[in-house]
Backbone as a ProteinNet text record, in pm:
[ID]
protein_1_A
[PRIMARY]
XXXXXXXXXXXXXXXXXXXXXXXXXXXXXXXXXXXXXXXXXXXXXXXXXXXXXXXXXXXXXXXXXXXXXXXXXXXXXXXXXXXXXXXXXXXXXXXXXX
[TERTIARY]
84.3	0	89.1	36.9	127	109.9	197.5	183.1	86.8	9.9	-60.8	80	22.2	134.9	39.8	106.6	96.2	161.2	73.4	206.1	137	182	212.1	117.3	55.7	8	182	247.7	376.3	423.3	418.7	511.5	427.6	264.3	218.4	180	196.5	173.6	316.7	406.6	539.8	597.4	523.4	539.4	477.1	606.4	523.2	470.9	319.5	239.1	168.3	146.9	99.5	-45.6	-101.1	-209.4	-301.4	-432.6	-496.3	-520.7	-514.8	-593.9	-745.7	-793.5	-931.8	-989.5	-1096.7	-1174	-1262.1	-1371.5	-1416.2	-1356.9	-1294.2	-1253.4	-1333.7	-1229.5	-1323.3	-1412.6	-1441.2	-1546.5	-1546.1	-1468.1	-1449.9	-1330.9	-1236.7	-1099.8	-1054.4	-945.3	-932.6	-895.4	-925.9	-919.8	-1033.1	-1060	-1211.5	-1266.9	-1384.5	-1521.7	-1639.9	-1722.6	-1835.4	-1947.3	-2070.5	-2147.2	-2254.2	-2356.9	-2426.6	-2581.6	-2714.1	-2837.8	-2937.7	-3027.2	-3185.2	-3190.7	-3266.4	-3289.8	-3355.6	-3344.3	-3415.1	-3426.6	-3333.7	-3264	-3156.5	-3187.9	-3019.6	-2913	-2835.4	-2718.5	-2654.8	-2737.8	-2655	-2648.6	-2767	-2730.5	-2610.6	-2608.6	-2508.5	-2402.5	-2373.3	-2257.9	-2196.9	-2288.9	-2297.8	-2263.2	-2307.8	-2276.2	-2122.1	-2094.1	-1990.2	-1877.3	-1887.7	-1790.6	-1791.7	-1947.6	-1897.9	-1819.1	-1812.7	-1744	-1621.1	-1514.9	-1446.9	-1367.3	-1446.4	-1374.8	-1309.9	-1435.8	-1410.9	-1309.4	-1313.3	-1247.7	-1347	-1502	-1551.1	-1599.5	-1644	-1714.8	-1828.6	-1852.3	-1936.4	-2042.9	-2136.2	-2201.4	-2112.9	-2057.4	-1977.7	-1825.9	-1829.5	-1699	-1607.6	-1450.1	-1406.3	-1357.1	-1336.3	-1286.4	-1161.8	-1120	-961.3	-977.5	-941.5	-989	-887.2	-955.6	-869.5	-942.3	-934.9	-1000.8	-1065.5	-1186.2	-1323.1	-1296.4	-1382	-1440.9	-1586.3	-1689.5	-1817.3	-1879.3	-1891.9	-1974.9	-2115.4	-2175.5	-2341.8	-2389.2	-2349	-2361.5	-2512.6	-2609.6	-2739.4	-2805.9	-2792.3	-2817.3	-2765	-2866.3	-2840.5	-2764.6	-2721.5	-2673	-2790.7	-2914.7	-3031.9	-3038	-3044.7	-3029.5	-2926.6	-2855.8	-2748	-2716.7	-2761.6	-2745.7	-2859.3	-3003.2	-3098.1	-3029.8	-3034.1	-2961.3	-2817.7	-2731.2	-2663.5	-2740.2	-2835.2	-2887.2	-2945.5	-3027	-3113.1	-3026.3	-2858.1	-2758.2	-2756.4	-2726.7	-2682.6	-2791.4	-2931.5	-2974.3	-3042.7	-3045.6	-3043.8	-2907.6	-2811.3	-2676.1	-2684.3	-2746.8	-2781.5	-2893.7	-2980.5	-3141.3	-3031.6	-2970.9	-2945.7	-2834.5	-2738.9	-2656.7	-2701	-2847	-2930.1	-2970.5
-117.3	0	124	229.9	319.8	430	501.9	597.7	728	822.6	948.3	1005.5	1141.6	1190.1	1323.5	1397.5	1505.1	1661.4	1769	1877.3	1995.9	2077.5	2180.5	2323.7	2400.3	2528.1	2619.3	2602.2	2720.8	2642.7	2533.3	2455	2415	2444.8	2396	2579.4	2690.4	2795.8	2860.2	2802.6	2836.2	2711.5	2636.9	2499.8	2544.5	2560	2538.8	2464.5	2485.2	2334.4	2424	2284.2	2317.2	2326	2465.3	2456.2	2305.6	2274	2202	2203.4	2152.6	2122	2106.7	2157.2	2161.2	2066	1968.8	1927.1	2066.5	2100.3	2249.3	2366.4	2437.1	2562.2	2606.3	2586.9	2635	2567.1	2401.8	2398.1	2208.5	2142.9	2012.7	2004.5	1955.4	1934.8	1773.1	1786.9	1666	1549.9	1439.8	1363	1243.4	1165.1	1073.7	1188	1179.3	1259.5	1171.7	1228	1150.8	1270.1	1213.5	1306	1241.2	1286	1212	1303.3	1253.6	1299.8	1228.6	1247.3	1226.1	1132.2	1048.2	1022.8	1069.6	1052.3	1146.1	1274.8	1317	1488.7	1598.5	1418.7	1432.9	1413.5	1376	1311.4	1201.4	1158.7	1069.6	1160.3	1276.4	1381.6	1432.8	1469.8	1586.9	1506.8	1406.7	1343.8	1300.9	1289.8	1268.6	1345.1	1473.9	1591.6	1642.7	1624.2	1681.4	1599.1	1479.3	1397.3	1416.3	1499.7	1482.5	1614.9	1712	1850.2	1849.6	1731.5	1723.1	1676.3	1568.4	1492.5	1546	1688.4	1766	1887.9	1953.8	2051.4	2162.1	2181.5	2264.6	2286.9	2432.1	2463.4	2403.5	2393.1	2342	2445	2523.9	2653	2780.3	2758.7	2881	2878.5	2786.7	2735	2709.6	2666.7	2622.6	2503.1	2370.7	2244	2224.5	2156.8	2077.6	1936.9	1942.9	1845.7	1764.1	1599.1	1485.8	1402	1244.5	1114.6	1100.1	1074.1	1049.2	889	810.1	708.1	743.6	686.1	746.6	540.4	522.5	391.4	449	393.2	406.9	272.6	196	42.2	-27.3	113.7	55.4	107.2	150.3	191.1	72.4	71.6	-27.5	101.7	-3.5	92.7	175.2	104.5	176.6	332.8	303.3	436.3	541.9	509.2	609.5	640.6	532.3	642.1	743.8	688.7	774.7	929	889.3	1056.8	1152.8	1044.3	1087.6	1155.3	1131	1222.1	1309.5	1309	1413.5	1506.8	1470.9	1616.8	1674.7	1608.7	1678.3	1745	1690.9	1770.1	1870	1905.9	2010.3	2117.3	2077.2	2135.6	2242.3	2123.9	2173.2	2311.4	2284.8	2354.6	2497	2487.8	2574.9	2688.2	2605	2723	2811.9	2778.6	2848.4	2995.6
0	0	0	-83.1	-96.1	18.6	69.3	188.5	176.3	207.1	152	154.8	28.2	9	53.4	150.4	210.6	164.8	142	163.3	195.3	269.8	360	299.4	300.7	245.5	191.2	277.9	241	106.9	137.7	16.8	-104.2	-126.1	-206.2	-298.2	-211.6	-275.3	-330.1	-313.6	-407.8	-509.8	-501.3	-627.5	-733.6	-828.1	-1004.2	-1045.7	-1049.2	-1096.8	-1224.4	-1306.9	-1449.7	-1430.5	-1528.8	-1511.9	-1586.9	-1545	-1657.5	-1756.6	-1825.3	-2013.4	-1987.6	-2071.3	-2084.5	-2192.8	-2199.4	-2353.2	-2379.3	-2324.1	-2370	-2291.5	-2308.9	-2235.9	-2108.5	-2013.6	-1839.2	-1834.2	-1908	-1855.5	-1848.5	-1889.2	-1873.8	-1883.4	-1782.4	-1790.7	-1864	-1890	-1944.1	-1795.2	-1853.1	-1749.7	-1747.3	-1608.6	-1591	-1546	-1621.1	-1577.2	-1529.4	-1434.6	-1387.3	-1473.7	-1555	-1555.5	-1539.1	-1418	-1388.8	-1346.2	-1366.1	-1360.5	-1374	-1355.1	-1375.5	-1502.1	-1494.6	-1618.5	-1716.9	-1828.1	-1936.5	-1951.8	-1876.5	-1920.4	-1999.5	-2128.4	-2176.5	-2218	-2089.5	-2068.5	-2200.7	-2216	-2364.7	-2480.9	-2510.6	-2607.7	-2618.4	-2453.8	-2458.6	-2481.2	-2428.1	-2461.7	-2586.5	-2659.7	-2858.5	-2905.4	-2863.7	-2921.7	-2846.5	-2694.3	-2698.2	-2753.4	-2819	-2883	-3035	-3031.3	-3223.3	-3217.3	-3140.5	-3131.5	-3124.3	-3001.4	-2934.6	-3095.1	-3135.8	-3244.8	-3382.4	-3368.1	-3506	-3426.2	-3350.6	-3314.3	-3277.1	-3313.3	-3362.2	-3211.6	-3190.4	-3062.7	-2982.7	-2819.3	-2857.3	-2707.8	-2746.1	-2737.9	-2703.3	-2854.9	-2826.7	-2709.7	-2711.9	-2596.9	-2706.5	-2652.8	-2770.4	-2740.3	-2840.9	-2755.7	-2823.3	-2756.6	-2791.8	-2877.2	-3022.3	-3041.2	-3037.6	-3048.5	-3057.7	-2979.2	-2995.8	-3011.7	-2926.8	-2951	-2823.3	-2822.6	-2698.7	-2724.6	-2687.7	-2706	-2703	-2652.4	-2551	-2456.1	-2464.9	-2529.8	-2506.1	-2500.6	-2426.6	-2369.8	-2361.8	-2343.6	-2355.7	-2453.1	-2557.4	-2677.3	-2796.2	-2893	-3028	-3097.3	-3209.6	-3301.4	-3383.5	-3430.4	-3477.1	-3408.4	-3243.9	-3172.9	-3169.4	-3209.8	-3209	-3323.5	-3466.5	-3606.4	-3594.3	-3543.7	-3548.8	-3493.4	-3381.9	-3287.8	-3367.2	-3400.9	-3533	-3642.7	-3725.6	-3820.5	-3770	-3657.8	-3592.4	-3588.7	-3494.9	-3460	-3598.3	-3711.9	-3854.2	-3893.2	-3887.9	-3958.8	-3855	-3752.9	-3664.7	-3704	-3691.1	-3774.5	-3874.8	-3982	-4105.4	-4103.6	-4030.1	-4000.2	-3943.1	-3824.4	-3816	-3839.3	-3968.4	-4014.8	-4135.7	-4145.3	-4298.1	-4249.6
[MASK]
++++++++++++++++++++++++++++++++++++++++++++++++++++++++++++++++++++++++++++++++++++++++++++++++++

């Protein structure tokens, strides 16, 4: 078992530590994320969408993301369900850059 590693207020406010990386700017750091809620409020959207953003580079409400390689687990979803929600994002996309 490994020991806690402890340190001090004096010694932790004069250590150069790197700031974080972000996936959307200020607003999801990179790393394990828990995102968790209610059911049916969501949560698998947003997550579709913040991977098709993450994947392309492109913003995502006006935030900006860092792109590069999602994995996207929707473990209780068919694939039927998730091309469906796939065309829905595009052509919402589409609808709204006219």
């Amino acid at each position: 078992m490994q020991k806690l590693q402890t340190v001090n207020a004096d010694t932790l406010l004069y250590e150069p530590l790197e700031k974080p990386s972000f996936v959307v700017d200020g607003l999801i750091p990179t790393g394990l994320i828990l995102f968790c809620g209610s059911q049916k409020i969501g949560k698998s959207w947003l997550m579709l969408k913040l991977c098709l953003c993450v994947s392309q580079g492109i913003p995502l409400w006006d935030m900006p993301t860092r792109e590069g390689d999602v994995l996207y687990l929707c473990l209780e979803d068919t694939f039927c369900r998730i091309q469906d929600r796939l065309f829905f994002d595009s052509s919402i996309a589409v609808l709204l850059s006219l």
